[in-house]
C-alpha positions as CSV (number, residue, x, y, z in Angstrom):
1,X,10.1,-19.0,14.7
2,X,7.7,-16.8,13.5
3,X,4.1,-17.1,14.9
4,X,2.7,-18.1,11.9
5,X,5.8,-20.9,11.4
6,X,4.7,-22.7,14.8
7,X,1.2,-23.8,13.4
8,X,2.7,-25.3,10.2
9,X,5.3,-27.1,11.7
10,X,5.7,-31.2,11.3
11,X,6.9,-34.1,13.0
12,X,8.4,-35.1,9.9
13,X,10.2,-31.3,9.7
14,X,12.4,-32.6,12.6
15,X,15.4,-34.5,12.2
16,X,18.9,-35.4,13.9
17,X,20.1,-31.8,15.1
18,X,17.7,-30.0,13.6
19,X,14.6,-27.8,12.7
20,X,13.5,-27.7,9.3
21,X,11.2,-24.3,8.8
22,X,9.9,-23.6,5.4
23,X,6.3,-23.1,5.7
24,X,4.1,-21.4,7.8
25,X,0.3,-21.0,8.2
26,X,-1.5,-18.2,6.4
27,X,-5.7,-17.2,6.1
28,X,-8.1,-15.4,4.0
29,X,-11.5,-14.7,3.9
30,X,-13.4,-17.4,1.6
31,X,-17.6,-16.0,1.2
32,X,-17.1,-14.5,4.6
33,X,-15.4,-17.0,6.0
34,X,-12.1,-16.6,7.9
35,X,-10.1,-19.9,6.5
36,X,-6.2,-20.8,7.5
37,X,-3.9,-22.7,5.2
38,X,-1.2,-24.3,4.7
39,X,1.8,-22.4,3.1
40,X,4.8,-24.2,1.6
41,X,6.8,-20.9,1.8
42,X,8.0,-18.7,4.6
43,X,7.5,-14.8,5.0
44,X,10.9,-14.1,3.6
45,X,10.3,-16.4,0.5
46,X,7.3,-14.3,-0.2
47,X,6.0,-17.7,-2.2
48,X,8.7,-18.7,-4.1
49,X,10.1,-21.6,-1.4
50,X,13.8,-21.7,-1.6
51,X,14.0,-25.0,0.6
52,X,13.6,-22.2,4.4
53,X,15.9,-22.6,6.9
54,X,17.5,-24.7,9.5
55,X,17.9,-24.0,13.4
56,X,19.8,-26.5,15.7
57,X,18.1,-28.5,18.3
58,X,19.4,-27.4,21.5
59,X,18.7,-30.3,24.7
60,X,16.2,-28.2,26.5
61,X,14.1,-27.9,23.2
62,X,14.3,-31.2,22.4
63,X,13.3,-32.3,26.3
64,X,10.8,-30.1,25.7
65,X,9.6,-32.2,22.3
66,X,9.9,-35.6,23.6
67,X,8.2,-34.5,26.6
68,X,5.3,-33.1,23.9
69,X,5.2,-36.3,21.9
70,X,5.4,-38.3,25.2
71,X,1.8,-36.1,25.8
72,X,0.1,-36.6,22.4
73,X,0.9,-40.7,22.6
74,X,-0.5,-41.0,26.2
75,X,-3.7,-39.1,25.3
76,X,-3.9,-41.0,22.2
77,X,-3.0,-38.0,19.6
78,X,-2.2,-39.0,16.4
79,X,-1.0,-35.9,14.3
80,X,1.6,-34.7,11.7
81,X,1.8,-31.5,13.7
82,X,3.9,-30.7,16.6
83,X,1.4,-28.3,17.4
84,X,-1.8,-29.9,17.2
85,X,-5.6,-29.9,19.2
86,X,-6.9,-33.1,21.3
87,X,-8.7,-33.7,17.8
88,X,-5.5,-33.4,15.8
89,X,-6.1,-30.7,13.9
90,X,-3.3,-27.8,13.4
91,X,-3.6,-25.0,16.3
92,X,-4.3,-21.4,14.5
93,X,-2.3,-18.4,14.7
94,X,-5.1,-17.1,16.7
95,X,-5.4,-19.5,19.5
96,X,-1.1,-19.6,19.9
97,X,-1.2,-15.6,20.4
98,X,-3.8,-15.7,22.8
99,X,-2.1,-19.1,24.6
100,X,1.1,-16.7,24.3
101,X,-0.2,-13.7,26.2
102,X,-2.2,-15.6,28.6
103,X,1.3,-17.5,29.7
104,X,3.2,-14.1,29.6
105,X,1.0,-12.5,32.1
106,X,0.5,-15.2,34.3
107,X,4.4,-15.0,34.6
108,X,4.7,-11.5,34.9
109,X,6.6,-11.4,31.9
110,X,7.0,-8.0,30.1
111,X,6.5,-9.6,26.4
112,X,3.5,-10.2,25.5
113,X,3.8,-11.6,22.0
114,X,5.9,-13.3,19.5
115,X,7.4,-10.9,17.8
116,X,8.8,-9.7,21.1
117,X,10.4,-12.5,22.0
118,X,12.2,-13.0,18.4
119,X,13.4,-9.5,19.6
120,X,14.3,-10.5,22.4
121,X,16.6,-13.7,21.1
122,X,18.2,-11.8,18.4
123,X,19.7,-9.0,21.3
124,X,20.2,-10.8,24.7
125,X,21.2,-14.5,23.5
126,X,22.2,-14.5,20.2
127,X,24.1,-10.8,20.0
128,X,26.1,-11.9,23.9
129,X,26.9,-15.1,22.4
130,X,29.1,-13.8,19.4
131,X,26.8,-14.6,16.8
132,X,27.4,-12.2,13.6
133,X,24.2,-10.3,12.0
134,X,24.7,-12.7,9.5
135,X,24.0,-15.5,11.4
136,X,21.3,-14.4,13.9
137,X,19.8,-13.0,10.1
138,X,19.9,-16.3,8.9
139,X,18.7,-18.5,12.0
140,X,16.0,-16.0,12.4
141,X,15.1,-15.9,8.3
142,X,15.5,-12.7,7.5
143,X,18.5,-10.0,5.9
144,X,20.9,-8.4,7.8
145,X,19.4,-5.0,7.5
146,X,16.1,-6.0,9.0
147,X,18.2,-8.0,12.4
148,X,20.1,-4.6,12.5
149,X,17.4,-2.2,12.3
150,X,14.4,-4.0,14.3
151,X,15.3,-6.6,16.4
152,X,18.8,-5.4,17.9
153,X,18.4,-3.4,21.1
154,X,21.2,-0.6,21.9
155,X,23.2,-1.4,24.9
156,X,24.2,0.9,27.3
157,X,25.9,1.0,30.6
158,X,27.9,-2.5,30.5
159,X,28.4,-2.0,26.5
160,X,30.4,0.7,26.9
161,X,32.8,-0.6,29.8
162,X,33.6,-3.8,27.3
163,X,33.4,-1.5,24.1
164,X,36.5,1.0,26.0
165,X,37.8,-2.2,27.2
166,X,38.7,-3.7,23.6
167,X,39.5,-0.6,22.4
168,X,42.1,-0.1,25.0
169,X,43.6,-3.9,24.1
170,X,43.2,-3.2,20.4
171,X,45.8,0.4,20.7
172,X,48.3,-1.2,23.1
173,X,47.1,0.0,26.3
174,X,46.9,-2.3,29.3
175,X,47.4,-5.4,27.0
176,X,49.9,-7.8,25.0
177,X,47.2,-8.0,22.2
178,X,48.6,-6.3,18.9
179,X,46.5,-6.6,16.0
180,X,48.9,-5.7,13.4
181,X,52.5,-4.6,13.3
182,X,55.3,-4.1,15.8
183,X,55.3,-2.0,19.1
184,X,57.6,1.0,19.5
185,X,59.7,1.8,22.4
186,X,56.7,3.7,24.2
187,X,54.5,0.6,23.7
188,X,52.3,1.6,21.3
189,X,52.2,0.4,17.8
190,X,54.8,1.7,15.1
191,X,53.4,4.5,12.9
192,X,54.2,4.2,9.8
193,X,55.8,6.6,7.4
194,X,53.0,6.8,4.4
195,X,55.1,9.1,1.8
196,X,54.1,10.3,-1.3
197,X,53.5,8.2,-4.3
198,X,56.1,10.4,-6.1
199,X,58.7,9.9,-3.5
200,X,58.0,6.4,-2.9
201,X,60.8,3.8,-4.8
202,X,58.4,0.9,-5.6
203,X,55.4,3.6,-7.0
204,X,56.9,2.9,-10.5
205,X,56.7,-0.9,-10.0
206,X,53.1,-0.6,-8.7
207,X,52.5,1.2,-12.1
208,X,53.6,-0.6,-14.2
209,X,51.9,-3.8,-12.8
210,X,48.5,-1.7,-13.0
């Protein structure tokens, strides 16, 4: 989620399996005064809300709610936000980046703020488990282009050992794997003969089919 999602998100946004993000919380100056509201549209929607997007409910995060709402109800909390003050009132932006860094150092983590960590999901969870750009784009709610270009690290090292390693199974080598086609006597694939559209027999039937 992005840091501004995390405020805005409800109690009632949860459901069976689910997350349900399509808002987040924005601010503005009103006569001086720095003012936060609530936005029915997330960053990718730019306004125009075309119902957000849905990530699953894995058990730790949803220990981690119960345990949450298990809090709120014993110190009497009564709030449509998940992320809420002792009053009930939504938590700002402001206060969960500070609460963020303050947690990260105490660690002795090396991220230090949301962004990072969305970084972080996209390249050493989502990119190891298989997960096409198209579907760490969309559980992260942005295009393809941006989870390519910004929050995709290069791998080295280790990448490069498994990248040679399917390359060798994909030509032949070391491997019964054959992608297409039937092996020769050497046991690489059969190369096939591409003649010339002139001297091939079935050019005329491709034609006239065009």
């Amino acid at each position: 989620m992005r840091e501004g999602e995390i405020p805005s998100l409800k109690w009632s946004d949860i459901s069976g399996n689910a997350i349900h993000i399509h808002s987040q919380q924005n601010d503005e100056y009103r006569d001086g005064v720095r003012v936060f509201y609530y936005n029915p549209s997330t960053k990718n929607e730019k306004g125009i809300s075309s119902n957000g997007r849905y990530i699953p409910i894995t058990n730790r995060i949803r220990r981690i709610l119960d345990e949450l709402r298990e809090k709120q109800v014993k110190l009497g909390i009564r709030s449509e936000w998940v992320f809420c003050k002792e009053d009930g009132t939504w938590m700002t932006t402001v206060s969960y980046c500070k609460a963020l860094y303050r947690v990260a150092k105490k660690l002795g983590l090396g991220l230090s703020n949301n962004h990072a960590f969305r970084m972080a999901l996209n390249s050493y969870v989502y990119v190891p488990m298989g997960l096409p750009a198209t579907e760490r784009a969309k559980l992260l709610g942005h295009s393809v282009e941006t989870n390519l270009k910004y929050y995709t690290f290069a791998r080295t090292d280790d990448y490069i050992d498994e990248l040679c390693e399917k390359m060798n199974a994909y030509n032949g080598e070391n491997s019964d794997f054959t992608p297409f086609g039937e092996r020769g006597t050497s046991g690489y694939l059969k190369i096939v003969d591409f003649r010339s559209k002139k001297e091939s027999p079935d050019f005329s039937k491709i034609k006239a089919f065009s």
